[in-house]
N, C-alpha and C positions, 0 to 999 in steps of 0.2 A: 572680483577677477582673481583668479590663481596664474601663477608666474614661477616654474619649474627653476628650481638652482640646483647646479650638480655640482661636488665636490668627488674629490679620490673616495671609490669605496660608499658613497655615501648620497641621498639624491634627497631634496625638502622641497615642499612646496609653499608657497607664499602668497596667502590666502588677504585681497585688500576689500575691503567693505566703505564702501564712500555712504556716508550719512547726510542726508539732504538738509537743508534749514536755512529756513529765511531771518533774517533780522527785520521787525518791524518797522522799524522805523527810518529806513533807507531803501529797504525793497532787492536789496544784497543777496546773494546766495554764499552761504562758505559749509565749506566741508569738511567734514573730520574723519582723518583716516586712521584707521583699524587696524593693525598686522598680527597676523597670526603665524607660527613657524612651526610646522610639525613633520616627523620623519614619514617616508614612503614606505619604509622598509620597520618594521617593529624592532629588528637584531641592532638596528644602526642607532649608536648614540645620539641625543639631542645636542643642538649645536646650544641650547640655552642650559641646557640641565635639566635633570627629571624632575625638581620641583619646582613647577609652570602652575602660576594659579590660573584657574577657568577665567577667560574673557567673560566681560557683563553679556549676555543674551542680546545682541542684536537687534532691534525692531524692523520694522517692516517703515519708509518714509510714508505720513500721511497719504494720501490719492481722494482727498476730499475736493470735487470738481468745482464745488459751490461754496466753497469756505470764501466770505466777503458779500455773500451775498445772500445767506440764510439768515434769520432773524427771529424777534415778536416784539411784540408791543408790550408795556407791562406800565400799566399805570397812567397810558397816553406816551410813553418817551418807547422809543424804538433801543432793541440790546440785541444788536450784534452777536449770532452765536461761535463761539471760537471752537479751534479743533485740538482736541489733546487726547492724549494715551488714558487708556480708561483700565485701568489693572483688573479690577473685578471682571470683566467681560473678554482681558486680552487683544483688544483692538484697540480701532483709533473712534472716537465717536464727537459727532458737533454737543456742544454746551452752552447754555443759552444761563446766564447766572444776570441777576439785578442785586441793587445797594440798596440797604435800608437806608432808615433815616442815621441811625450811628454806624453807619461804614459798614456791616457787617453783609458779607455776599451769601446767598439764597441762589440756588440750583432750579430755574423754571423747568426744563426738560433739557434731557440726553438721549444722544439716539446714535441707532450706531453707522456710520459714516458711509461704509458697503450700501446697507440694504436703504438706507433715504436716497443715499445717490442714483440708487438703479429704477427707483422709481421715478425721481425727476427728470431722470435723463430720456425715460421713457417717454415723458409727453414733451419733455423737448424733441423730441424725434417726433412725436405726433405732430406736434405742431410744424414741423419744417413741412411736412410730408404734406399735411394739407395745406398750407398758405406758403408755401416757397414760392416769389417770385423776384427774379434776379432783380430787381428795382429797390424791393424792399430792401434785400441784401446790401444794394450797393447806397443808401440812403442810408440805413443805420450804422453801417462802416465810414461810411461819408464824415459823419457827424463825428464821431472819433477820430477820423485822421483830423478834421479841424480844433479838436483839442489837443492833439501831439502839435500843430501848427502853434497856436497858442501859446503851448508850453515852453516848447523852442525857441519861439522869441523871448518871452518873458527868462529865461535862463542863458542866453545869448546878451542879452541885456546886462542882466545881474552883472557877468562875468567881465563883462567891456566896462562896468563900472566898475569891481576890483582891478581890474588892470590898470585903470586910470589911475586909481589910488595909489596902488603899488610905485607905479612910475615916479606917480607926486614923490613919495616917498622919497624915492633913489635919488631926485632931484635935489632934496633939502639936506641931504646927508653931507656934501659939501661943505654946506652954509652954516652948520652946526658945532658947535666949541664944547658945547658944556657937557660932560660923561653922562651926567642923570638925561637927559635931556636925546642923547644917539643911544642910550639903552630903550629908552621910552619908544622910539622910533623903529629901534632894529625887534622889540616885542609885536608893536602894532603892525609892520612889516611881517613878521611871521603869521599874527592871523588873519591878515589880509590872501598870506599863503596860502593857508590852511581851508580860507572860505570857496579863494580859488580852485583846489583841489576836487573840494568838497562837488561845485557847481559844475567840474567839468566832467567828475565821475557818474552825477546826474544826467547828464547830458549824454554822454556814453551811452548809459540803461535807457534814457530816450531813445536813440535812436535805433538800438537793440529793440524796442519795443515796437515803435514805428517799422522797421522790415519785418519784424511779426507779424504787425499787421496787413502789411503790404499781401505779404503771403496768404492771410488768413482771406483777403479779399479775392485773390485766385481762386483761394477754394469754394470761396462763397459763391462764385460761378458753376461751380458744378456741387451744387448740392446734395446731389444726389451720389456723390463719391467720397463727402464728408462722411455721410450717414452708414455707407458702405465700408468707410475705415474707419471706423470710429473706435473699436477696440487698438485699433493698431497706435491710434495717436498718443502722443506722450500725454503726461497732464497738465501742463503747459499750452497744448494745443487747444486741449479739451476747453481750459478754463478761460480760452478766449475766446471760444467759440459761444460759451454760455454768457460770458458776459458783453458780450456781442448781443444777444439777443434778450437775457434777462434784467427787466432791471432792480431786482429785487422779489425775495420770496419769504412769504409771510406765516409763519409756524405759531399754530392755533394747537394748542394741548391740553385739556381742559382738566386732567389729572395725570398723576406720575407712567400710568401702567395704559392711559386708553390711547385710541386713535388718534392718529394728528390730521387736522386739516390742514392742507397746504395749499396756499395760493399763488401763483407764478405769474409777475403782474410782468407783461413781456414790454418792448421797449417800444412797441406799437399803440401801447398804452390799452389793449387787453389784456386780460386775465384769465387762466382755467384754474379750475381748484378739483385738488385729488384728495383722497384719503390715502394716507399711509399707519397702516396697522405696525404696532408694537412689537417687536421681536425681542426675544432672547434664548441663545441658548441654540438657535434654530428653529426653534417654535414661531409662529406667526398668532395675534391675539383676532379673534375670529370679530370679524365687521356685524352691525348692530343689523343691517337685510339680511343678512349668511344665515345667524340666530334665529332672525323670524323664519324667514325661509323653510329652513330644517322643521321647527317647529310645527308649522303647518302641514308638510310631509309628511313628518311621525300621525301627526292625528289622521292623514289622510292615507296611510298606510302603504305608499305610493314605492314601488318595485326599487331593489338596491342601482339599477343602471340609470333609470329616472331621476335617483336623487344625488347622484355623480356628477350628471349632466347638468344638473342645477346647481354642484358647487365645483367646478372644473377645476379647480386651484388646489382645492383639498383630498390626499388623499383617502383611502375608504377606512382607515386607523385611525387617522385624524376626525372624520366626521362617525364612527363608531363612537369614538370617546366623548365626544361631544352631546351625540345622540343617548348616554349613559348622564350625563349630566343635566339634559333636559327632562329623563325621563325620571329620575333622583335614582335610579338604580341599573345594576345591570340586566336586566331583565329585558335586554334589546337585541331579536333574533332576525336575520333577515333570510330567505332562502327564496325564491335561487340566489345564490350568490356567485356570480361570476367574476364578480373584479375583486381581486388579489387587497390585503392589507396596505402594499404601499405602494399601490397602482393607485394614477388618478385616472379623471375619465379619458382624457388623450390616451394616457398608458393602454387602456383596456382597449380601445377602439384599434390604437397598430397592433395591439396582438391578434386582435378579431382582424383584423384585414390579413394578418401574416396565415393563421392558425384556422379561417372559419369557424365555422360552426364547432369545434373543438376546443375553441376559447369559452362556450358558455357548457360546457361538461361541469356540472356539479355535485355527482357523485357524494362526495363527501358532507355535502354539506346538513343543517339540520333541517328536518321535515317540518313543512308547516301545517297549520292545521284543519287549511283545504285538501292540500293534497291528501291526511289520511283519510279523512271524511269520503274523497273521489274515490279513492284507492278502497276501501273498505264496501263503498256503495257498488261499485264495478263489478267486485269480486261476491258478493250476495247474489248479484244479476248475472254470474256466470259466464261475465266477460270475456275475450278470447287476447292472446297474448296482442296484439296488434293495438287493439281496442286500448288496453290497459297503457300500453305504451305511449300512444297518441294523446293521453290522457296528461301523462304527465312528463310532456315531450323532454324537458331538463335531464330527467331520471337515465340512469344505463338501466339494463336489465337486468344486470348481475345486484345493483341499488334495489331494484324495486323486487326482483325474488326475494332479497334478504329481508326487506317490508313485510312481508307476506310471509315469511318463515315465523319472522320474532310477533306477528299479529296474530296467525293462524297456525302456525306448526305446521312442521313438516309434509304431514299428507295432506295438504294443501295443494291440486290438481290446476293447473291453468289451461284449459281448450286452447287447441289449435298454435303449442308451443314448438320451438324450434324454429321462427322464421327470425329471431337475433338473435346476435352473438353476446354472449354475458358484457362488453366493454361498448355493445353498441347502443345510442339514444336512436328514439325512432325518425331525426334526420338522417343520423347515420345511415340506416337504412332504407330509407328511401333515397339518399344520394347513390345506394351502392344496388337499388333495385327503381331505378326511376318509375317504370310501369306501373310499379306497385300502386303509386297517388292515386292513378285513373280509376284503378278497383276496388279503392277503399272506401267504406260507406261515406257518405257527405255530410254525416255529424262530425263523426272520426275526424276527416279534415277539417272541417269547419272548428272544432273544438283543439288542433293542432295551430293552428295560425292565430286562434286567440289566446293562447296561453306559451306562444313562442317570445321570449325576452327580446325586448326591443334595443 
């Protein structure tokens, strides 16, 4: 928050940074506050003086939805994975660490707390979306307010028995002569205080938790306005809404750098299991179908929009580079190439719905080794501009004269030219001469519609 202070001549702002954090072992919130004081004006003195050393850098509070409820197994015993600052990486990421036999901690898997989250949240959202039905909702919330019930009494209890004792106390102090003896009494008196304190500060956060809930079970009637606010909710909200439905998720890493299987064993006592790929950096580590996939593609030599559509997730940079890795070198040319380096296949499809047929213009791109073969066979046979064009529908004209320049030179004659314009492909042309389809020989079409990018 910034909080304006004006003095004579002179104006600061007051900059407060509230840092979030739990105490574990009471379930507390305390905060630690920041100030920062610096002039609006550069001319105007500081009210601290000009040698201010730099504040420590700020973090970002965790927003881990599922801290308490991610884990693995390691060795038959279940380890809890905790959430902490990860300096090499600059974020916050879950850590999943076991004890050896001599006390010494061992790092299972780290991951980074954003990109796991957005995954799980995803098939938490799946799963609302197909099995919401208010019953369930109000049976698994059920179950929870009878443990706030529970607890309540059990902590109502406690406390009516420190009071009792307290009382006792107050009672016997009368009765009391000997100094050791009202010392001993007015100690045990204070932590009979103190437990009291303790039990009723608990009890507070009880009930604080309980209208939580209360709340959380509103929403649970309209599910489908959780789902719809779900970025909007604090994290507080979020992590009762998962833990409302999760009862635990089960992180399978089988080394430092692969895939994780993740199992989300819901409170219905089903389960689905996702993969979540390995990130750093930005980068995503590409899934062991993705590999085969691609794989068989390359050999099957199969068009660049084809094998977009078979990896949607991945831009066409991303699977070039990959497509270089499979093949052990770079010697990986695709043409036609109509989708952009860091276009995926969504990307190319809105540009193709904005742009038509203008989106698959590939001019620039490099020749393959049918197209010269066509283009060379055509032109032996005296083909006429139309012809030629139909042939290698992708191409502009001004692309394929220049073909036919650097293959035959110059006086290189094409029949029946002037029916496009150097920037036009022979869609172009037929969108801007419809007639023209009717008249054209029926190979010519027939050989335009099979060799048009799907």
């Amino acid at each position: 928050r910034t909080v304006r202070l004006f003095s004579p001549g002179c104006a600061y702002s007051l900059h407060v940074a509230f840092i979030h954090a739990k105490v574990p072992s009471e379930g507390r919130v305390g905060w630690t506050v920041l100030f920062r004081i610096h002039s609006f004006y550069p001319a105007c003195p500081s009210p601290c003086g000009d040698n201010l050393t730099e504040l420590p850098k700020i973090r970002v509070p965790p927003k881990a939805i599922y801290e308490g409820l991610i884990g693995s197994f390691h060795e038959g015993k279940w380890r809890n994975a905790t959430v902490a600052w990860r300096k090499s990486i600059a974020t916050y990421a879950y850590n999943c660490h076991y004890m050896d036999l001599a006390d010494n901690q061992h790092l299972l898997w780290a991951r980074h707390c954003e990109y796991f989250d957005k995954a799980i949240t995803d098939m938490l959202h799946t799963k609302l979306r197909a099995t919401f039905d208010p019953a369930v909702w109000e049976e698994v919330l059920a179950s929870a307010s009878e443990d706030f019930d529970t607890e309540r009494r059990m902590l109502k209890h406690q406390l009516v028995t420190v009071e009792q004792k307290m009382q006792a106390l107050v009672s016997n102090f009368n009765f009391v002569q000997s100094e050791t003896l009202l010392k001993a009494l007015e100690r045990e008196y204070a932590n009979h205080d103190q437990e009291k304190a303790r039990l009723e500060g608990k009890l507070t956060e009880l009930e604080r938790r309980a209208e939580q809930q209360d709340s959380l079970i509103a929403l649970a009637k309209q599910a489908e306005v959780v789902l719809a606010t779900w970025d909007e909710m604090d994290i507080e909200a979020q992590q009762a809404v998962a833990q409302a439905f999760i009862a635990r998720i089960v992180v399978d890493v089988p080394n430092k750098h692969s895939v994780a299987h993740v199992q989300i064993c819901w409170r219905d006592n089903t389960s689905d299991t996702i993969e979540v790929a390995y990130r750093a950096d930005g980068s995503t580590i590409w899934f062991t179908w993705e590999v085969e996939a691609l794989t068989e593609m390359l050999k099957e030599g199969v068009d660049q929009v084809t094998m977009a559509s078979v990896l949607p997730d991945r831009n066409w940079h991303a699977i070039r580079l990959k497509a270089y890795e499979i093949i052990g070198s770079r010697n990986f040319h695709m043409s036609p190439k109509p989708i952009r380096d860091e276009e995926k296949y969504g990307d190319y499809l809105m540009r193709l719905e904005r742009d038509g047929e203008k989106a698959n213009k590939t001019s620039g791109n490099r020749w393959r080794k049918d197209e010269l073969e066509a283009l060379g066979c055509l032109l032996d046979s005296g083909a006429a501009q139309l012809e030629i064009a139909a042939a290698l529908p992708v191409r502009t004209w001004e692309a394929i004269r220049k073909k036919i320049v650097k293959l035959r030179g110059r006086g290189v004659i094409v029949p029946e030219s002037g029916h496009l314009q150097n920037g036009e492909t022979i869609h172009d042309y037929l969108a801007r001469n419809p007639d023209a389809a009717d008249s054209m020989a029926l190979p010519i079409s027939e050989n335009l519609e099979r060799r048009r990018p799907s």
